[in-house]
C-alpha positions, 0 to 999 in steps of 0.5 A: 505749035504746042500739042495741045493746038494740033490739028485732031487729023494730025496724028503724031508719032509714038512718044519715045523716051529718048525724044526731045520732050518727056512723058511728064512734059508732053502731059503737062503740055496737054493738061490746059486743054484737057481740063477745059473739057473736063466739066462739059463732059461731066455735066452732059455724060459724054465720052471726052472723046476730043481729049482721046484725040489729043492724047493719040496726036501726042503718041501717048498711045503707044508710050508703054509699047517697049521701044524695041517694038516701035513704041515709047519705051516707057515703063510702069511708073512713068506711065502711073506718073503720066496718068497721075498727071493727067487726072490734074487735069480731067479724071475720066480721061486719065481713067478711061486711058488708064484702061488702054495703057494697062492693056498694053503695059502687061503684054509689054512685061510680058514681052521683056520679061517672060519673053513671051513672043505671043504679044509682039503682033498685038504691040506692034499693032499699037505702035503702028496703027495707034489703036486703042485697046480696051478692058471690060475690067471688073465686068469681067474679072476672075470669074469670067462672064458671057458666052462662048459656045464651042463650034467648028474651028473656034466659039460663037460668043454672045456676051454683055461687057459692063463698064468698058470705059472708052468704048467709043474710042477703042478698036479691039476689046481685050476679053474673054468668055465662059465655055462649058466643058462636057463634063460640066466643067467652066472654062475661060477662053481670052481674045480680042473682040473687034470693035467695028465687027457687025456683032458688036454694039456699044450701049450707052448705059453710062449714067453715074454719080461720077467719072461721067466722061469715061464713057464706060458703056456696055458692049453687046456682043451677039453670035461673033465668031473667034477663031481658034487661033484667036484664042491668047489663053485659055484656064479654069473659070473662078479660080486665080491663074498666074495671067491674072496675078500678072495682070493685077500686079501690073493694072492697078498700080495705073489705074489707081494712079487716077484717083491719086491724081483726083484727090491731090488736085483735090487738095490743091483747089482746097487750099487755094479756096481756104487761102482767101481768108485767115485761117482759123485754127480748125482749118490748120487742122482740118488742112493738116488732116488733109495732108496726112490723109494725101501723103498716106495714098502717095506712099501706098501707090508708091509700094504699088509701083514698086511691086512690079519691078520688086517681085515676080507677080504671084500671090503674095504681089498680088497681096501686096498691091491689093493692100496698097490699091485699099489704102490709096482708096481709102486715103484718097477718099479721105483727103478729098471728103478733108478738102471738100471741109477745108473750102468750106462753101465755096466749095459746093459751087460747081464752078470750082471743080472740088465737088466734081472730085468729090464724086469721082474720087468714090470709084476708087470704091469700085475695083476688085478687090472690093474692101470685103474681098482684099480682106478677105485675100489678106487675111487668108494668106496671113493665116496660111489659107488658100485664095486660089478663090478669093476675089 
């Protein structure tokens, strides 16, 4: 029986990279099965919630968790690969899960790497109770955004959580919240946020031009009381914090692994559309174009992955895979905008899946740092000023 035929009740055992199978055969083992999916969840605005179940039974969701801690063992380019390889398929599940593996790819690194026993409970969690964690990503970014109102033994914190993509499916929301310091201060305090808590709501706002499927609602959180214990971290709101760097280094090199994903099977359903007839000399062209534009986006998330194994995350990673996650957005667009122009007609027709790329591949717009602020970060390095707060 394949994994793609389990029985949803069936939950597997965490992949680990010594198994049988490897992280790119058990991805591409599901594929089928998440592709079949892929264009109801786009037309109704459902979270592809049978595709999470599927990607639980194959124990995907522990694969970054270090083997040492019960887990995969996989490191960050095998995870952007499985990813990469996923977004074949159906791009709002390698996007929504791209949030889940980036949150546990940083603790894992920094587990192996700073020796940072703090998040060894909360991987230990992911391994043996195949839970789903969750970022509300550029909602929540340096800046920091709701509530946390200092009271005996911790903080209430009231909050609205945008775009925390597979809010349905998750079981602890990785963020944080503003407290005001006497003095007038602003400070960031980081936590997890149980999802089943009385306090928290999921609303369904998720309404988009595209990656429909990824279930990126709002999470209302209404008076929930955190525990001083319950705070990780705790640093100056608006200003970039050595976490954070670690933290955009690590997440983006997967995230983006999406889009690449989108765009190069993009490219494919072009040229196998276009290949129904002679081409004409504009279409070379036009596929030429195309495969200049993908193979830009490859190479720049490939310098992406590298950074993390390359460099210890400061400001200059950081500067390093910005510029990378902006030409892999840019090229990606661009290759796809090409394939739309190479299918010529045919590919208007939903039944193809090329437009459904089309409109996915422009979230890749969206992320911090937007094109304005990763300018603005790459200039200011380049000319030796500060970007402490810069994003």
């Amino acid at each position: 029986m394949s994994i793609a035929t389990m029985d949803a009740s069936a939950l597997g055992q965490p992949y680990h990279s010594n198994g049988s199978a490897s992280l790119a055969e058990i991805v591409n083992d599901l594929t089928p099965a998440l592709a079949a999916r892929a264009s109801a969840a786009d037309e109704t605005d459902v979270f592809v919630a049978e595709n999470y179940a599927m990607l639980k039974q194959a124990g995907l969701v522990a694969a970054g968790v270090p083997g040492e801690l019960g887990g995969g063992g996989a490191d960050v380019a095998e995870l952007a690969d499985m990813l990469r390889r996923m977004a074949h398929a159906c791009g709002s599940t390698a996007l929504a899960f791209s949030m889940h593996t980036h949150q546990v790819a940083i603790p894992a690194w920094r587990w192996r790497h700073q020796k940072v026993s703090a998040v060894e409970p909360l991987l230990r969690r992911v391994a043996t109770e195949n839970i789903v964690l969750l970022s509300s990503g550029g909602s929540d970014w340096i800046g920091g955004s709701g509530e946390a109102r200092k009271v005996e033994g911790g903080y209430r914190v009231s909050a609205r959580k945008g775009f925390t993509s597979g809010a349905e499916a998750g079981d602890l929301l990785m963020t944080g919240a503003i407290a005001k310091e006497a003095d007038g201060t602003a400070k960031v305090v980081h936590f997890g946020v149980p999802m089943k808590a009385a306090e928290v709501k999921v609303d369904k706002t998720w309404r988009t031009l595209g990656m429909r499927g990824t279930g990126s609602n709002d999470v209302l959180i209404d008076d929930l009381f955190i525990p001083d214990q319950g705070v990780a971290l705790t640093r100056k709101a608006g200003e970039w914090h050595p976490v954070f760097q670690i933290i955009a280094t690590i997440a983006f090199p997967l995230i983006y692994a999406a889009y690449l994903g989108v765009a190069e099977s993009a490219r494919d359903i072009a040229v196998k559309l276009a290949g129904r007839k002679e081409p004409t000399p504009y279409a070379l062209d036009i596929a030429g174009r195309m495969d200049t534009a993908l193979r830009a986006a490859q190479l720049a998330h490939r310098h992406m992955v590298s950074m993390v194994n390359d460099t210890v995350p400061d400001a200059d990673s950081v500067n390093e895979t910005m510029i990378g996650k902006a030409l892999v957005a840019q090229n990606a667009i661009r290759a796809v905008e090409l394939a739309m122009e190479l299918a010529g007609g045919p590919g208007f027709y939903r039944s193809q899946g090329l437009e459904r790329r089309f409109r996915d591949i422009q979230g890749a717009r969206y992320h911090p740092l937007q094109s304005g602020q990763q300018a603005h970060y790459a200039g200011a390095l380049a000319l030796g000023r500060p970007v402490e707060a810069i994003y």
